[in-house]
C-alpha positions in Angstrom: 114.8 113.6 83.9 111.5 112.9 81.0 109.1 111.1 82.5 106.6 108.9 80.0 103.2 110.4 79.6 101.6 107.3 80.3 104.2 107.2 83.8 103.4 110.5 84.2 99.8 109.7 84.2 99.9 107.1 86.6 102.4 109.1 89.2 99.3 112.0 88.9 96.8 109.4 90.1 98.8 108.0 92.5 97.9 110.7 95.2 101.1 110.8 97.4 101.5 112.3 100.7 104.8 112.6 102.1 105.5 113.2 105.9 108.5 114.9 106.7 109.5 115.1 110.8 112.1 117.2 111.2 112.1 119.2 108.1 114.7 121.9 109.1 116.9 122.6 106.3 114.3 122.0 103.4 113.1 118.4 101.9 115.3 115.2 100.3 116.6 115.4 97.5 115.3 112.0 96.3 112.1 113.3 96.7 112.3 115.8 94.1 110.8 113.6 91.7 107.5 113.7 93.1 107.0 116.5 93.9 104.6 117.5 91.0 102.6 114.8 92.0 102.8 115.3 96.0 101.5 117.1 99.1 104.6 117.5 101.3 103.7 117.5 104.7 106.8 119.3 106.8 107.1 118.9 110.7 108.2 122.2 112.4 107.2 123.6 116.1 109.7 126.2 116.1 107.3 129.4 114.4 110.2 131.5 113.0 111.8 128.2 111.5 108.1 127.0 110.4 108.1 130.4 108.5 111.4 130.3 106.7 110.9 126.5 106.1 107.7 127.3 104.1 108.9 129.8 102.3 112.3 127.2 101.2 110.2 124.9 100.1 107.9 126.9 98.0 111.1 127.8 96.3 112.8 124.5 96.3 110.3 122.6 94.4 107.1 122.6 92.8 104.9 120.3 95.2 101.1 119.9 94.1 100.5 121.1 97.8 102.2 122.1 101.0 101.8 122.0 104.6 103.6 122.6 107.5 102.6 121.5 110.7 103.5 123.9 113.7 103.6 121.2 116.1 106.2 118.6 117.5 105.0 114.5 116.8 105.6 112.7 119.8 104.3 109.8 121.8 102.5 112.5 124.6 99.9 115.0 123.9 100.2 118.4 125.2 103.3 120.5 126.3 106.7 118.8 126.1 110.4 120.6 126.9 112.8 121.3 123.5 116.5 121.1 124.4 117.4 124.1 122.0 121.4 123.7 121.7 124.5 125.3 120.1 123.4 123.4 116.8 120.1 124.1 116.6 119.6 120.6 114.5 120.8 118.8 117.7 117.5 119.9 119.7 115.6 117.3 120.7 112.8 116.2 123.0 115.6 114.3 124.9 118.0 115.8 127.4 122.1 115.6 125.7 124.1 113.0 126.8 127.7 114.5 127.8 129.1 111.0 128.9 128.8 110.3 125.4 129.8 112.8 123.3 132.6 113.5 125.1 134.6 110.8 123.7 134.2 112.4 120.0 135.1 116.1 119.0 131.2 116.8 118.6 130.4 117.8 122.3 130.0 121.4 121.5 127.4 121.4 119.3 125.2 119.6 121.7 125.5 121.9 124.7 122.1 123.2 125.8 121.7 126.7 125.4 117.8 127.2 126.3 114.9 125.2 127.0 111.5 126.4 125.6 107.7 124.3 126.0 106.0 123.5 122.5 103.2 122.0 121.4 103.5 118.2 121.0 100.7 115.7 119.2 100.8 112.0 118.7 101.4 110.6 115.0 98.0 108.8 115.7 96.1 112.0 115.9 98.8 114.6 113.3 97.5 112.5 110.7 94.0 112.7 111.6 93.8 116.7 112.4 96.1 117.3 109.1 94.2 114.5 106.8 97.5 112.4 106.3 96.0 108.9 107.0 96.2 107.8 103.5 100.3 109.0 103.1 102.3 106.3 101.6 106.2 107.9 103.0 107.2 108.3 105.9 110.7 110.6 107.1 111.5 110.9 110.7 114.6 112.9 111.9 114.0 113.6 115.7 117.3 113.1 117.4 116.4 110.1 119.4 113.1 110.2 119.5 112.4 108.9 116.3 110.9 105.4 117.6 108.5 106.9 120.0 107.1 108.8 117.0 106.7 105.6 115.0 105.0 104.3 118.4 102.4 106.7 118.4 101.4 105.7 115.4 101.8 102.2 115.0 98.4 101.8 113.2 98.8 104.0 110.7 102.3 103.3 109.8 101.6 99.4 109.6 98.3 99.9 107.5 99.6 102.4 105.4 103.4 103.5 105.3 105.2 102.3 102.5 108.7 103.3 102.9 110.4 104.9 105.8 113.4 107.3 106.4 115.0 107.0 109.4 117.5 108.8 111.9 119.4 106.2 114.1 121.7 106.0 116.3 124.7 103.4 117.1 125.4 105.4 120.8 122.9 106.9 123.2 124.2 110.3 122.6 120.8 111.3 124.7 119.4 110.0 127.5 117.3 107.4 127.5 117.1 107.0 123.6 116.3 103.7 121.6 119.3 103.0 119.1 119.4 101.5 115.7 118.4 97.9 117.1 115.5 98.7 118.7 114.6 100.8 116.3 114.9 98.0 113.0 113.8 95.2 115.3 110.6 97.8 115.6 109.8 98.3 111.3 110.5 94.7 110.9 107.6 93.6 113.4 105.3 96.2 110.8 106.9 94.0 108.0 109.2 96.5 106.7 112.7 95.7 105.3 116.2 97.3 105.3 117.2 98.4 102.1 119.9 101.0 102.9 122.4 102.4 105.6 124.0 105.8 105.3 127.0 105.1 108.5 128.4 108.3 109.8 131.5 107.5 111.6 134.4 109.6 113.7 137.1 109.0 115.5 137.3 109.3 119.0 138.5 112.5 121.3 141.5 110.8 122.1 143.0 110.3 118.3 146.4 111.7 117.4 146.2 113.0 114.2 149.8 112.0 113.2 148.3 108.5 113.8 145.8 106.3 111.1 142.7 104.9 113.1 139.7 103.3 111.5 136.5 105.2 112.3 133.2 104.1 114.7 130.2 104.4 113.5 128.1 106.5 115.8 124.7 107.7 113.8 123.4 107.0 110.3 120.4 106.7 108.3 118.0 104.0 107.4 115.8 103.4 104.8 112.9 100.8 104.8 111.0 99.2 102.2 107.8 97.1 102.5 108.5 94.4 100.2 106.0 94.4 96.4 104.7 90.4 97.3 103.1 92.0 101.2 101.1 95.0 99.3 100.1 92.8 96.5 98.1 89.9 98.4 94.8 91.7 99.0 91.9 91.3 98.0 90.9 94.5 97.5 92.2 95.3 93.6 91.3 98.9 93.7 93.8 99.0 97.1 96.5 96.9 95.4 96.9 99.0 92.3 97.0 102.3 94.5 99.8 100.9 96.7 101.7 99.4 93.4 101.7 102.7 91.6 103.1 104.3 95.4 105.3 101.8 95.6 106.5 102.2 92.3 106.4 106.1 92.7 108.9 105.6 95.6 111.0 102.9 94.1 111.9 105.0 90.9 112.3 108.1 93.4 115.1 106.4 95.4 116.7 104.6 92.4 115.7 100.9 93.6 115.1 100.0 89.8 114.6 96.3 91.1 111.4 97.1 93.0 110.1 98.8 90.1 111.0 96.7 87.0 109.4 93.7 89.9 106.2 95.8 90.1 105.1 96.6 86.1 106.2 93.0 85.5 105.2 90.8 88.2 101.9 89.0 87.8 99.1 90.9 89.7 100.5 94.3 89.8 101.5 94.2 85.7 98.2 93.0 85.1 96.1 95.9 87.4 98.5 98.6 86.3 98.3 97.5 82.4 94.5 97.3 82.7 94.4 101.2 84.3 97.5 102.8 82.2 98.1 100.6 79.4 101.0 98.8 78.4 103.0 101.9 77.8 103.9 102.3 81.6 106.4 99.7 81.7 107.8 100.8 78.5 108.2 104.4 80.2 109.6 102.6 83.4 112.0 101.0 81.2 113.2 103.9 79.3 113.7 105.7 82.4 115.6 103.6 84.3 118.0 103.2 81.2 118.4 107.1 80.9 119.8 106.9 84.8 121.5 103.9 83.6 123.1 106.0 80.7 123.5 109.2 83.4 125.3 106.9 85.5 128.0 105.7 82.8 128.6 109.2 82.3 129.1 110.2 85.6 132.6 110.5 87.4 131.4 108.2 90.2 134.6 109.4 92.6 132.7 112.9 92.9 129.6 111.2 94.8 129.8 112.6 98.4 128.0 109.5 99.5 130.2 106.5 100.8 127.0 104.5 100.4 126.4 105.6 97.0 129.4 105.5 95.6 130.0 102.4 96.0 126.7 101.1 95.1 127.6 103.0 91.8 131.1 102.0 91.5 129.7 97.9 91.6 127.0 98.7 88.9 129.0 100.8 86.7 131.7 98.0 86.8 129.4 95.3 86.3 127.9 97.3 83.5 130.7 98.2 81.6 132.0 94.4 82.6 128.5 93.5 80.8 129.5 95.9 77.5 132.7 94.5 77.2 131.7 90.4 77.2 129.0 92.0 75.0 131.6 93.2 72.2 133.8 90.2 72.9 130.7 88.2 72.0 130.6 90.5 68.6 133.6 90.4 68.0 133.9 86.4 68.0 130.4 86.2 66.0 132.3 88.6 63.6 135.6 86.9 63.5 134.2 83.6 62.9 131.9 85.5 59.8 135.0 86.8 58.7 136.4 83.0 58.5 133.4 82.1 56.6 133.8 84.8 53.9 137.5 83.9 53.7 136.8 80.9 52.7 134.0 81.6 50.4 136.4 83.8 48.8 139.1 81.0 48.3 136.2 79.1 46.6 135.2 81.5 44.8 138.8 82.3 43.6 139.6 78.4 42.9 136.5 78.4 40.9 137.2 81.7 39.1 140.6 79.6 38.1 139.3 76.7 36.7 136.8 78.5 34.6 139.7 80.6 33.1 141.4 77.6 32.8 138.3 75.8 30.9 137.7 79.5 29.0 141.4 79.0 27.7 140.8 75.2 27.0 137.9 76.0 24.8 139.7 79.0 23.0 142.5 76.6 22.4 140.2 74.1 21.0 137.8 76.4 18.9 141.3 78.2 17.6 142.4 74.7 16.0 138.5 73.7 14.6 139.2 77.3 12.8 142.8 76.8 11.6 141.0 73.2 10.5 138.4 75.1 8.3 140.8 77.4 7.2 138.8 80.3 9.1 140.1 82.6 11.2 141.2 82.1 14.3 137.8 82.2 17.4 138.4 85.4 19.7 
């Protein structure tokens, strides 16, 4: 999708750093949009998968830089034991909980196959010994481990974090994990905000599948958003503007159109970011968000994989078209009742066409019996 150069401009100068723990499988796809403008730093202890990770996302995208960091973020420094099992995306930090998922059909896939010792650092110090202090995003997908991670940096997620990605959990499926409340209870003491829930649910072990059974939820993932008015009451201008244009960088990124149309217009932010880009920006914000707007109405919503999204979509594009449809109503009536008006200037104009004739033929009439009185010829 065109960005605007003036948008474009501003993204560049932005200087985002993304952090991405547990980055097997390659980055987000919301991300994407950045990533001309981004160093993408990618979490990783296992070498092989480090290796084959670097080389996908050098292919994937085109990120202004890369990094991937050979080393497990955790709340201890040192050595720490990796559950590796059947699914290798189930290994975590945290020993498998078979009480648990033995009530779902997912038990397999979290059977420990091997145990192996890798390196483990804080979040605290990964951002100092990889010069991440100033990132601005934050993506944490640890299999239950995800708050001690946020722990060991509490500092730098609170001072400089805009927007988290989070893996949580509705059932201890390891032992000892935090779940999704202690987890959001967490962010929201760092003044962070819930903007989105992507629920995976399944039925249990014991369903008969001749028999309809609404799903549990058991995992999902969470996105957080600092809210514009808490980045925007510094004092610092020069700090304000750089998280705005994050902010903004982020918000366009995962389609939250609100935040951004609320940060090139509000009072503060629209002033610094005018002053710096010009007025152009939230022209370019504008037209942006109107070309997903237009991708959108296009779209055949029912092929979204996303429960989340697609309904999201589904409201919008209903209230949208909704929107459309009072619009040409509106027209229509405008036009209907022009219509009237012309109508009627027509009858006037056709009652006054008629008694001119009729005075036209008056004064032939008259001007034919002045001749006939003369003894000229008739008046044509």
């Amino acid at each position: 999708m065109a960005i605007g150069d003036s948008l474009s401009n501003l993204l560049g100068d932005a200087g985002f750093k993304l952090i991405d723990i547990g980055a097997r499988g390659g980055s987000m796809e919301e991300l994407v949009l950045l990533a001309p403008f981004s160093h993408y730093y990618a979490c990783e202890p296992d070498p092989e998968e480090a290796q084959k990770l670097s080389i996908k996302l050098k292919k994937e995208n085109s990120w202004q830089n890369l990094t991937v960091i050979p080393e497990a973020i955790s709340s201890s420094e040192g050595k720490s034991i990796l559950y590796v099992t059947k699914q290798p995306g189930n290994s975590s930090l945290l020993k498998p909980n078979h009480d648990v998922f033995n009530r779902y059909f997912i038990d397999p896939e979290f059977h420990v196959e091997s145990t192996v010792n890798i390196p483990t650092i804080s979040l605290n110090h990964a951002s100092e010994r990889y010069d991440f202090q100033d990132a601005c995003f934050l993506k944490i997908d640890t299999q239950g481990t995800e708050l001690d991670i946020l722990k060991s940096g509490r500092q730098f997620v609170k001072e400089n974090i805009l927007a988290v990605y989070v893996e949580v959990e509705f059932q201890p499926f390891y032992i000892e994990q935090p779940l999704f409340s202690d987890v959001d209870l967490y962010l929201k003491s760092l003044g962070f905000s819930l903007f989105d829930l992507n629920r995976v649910l399944m039925r249990r072990a014991s369903h008969q599948s001749n028999l309809y059974s609404r799903r549990q939820v058991l995992w999902g993932h969470a996105l957080y958003f600092k809210e514009p008015e808490s980045i925007l009451n510094g004092n610092d201008d020069n700090k304000t503007l750089l998280n705005a244009m994050r902010l903004l960088g982020l918000a366009l990124a995962f389609e939250y159109f609100d935040i951004a149309l609320e940060l090139v217009t509000s009072a503060r932010s629209s002033i610094l970011i005018s002053n710096a880009y010009g007025s152009q920006v939230e022209k370019d914000v504008e037209e942006f968000i109107q070309c997903r707007t237009d991708d959108l109405l296009d779209k055949d919503i029912f092929d979204e994989s996303t429960p989340n999204c697609t309904t999201s979509m589904y409201k919008d594009k209903k209230n949208i078209f909704r929107h459309q449809h009072y619009q040409t109503l509106r027209r229509y009536e405008q036009l209907s009742e022009k219509n009237k008006e012309l109508i009627m200037k027509h009858k006037e104009l056709k009652k006054a066409h008629k008694e001119l004739n009729k005075k036209h033929n008056e004064l032939k009439k008259s001007k034919s019996i002045i001749g006939n009185f003369l003894g000229r010829a008739p008046f044509k």
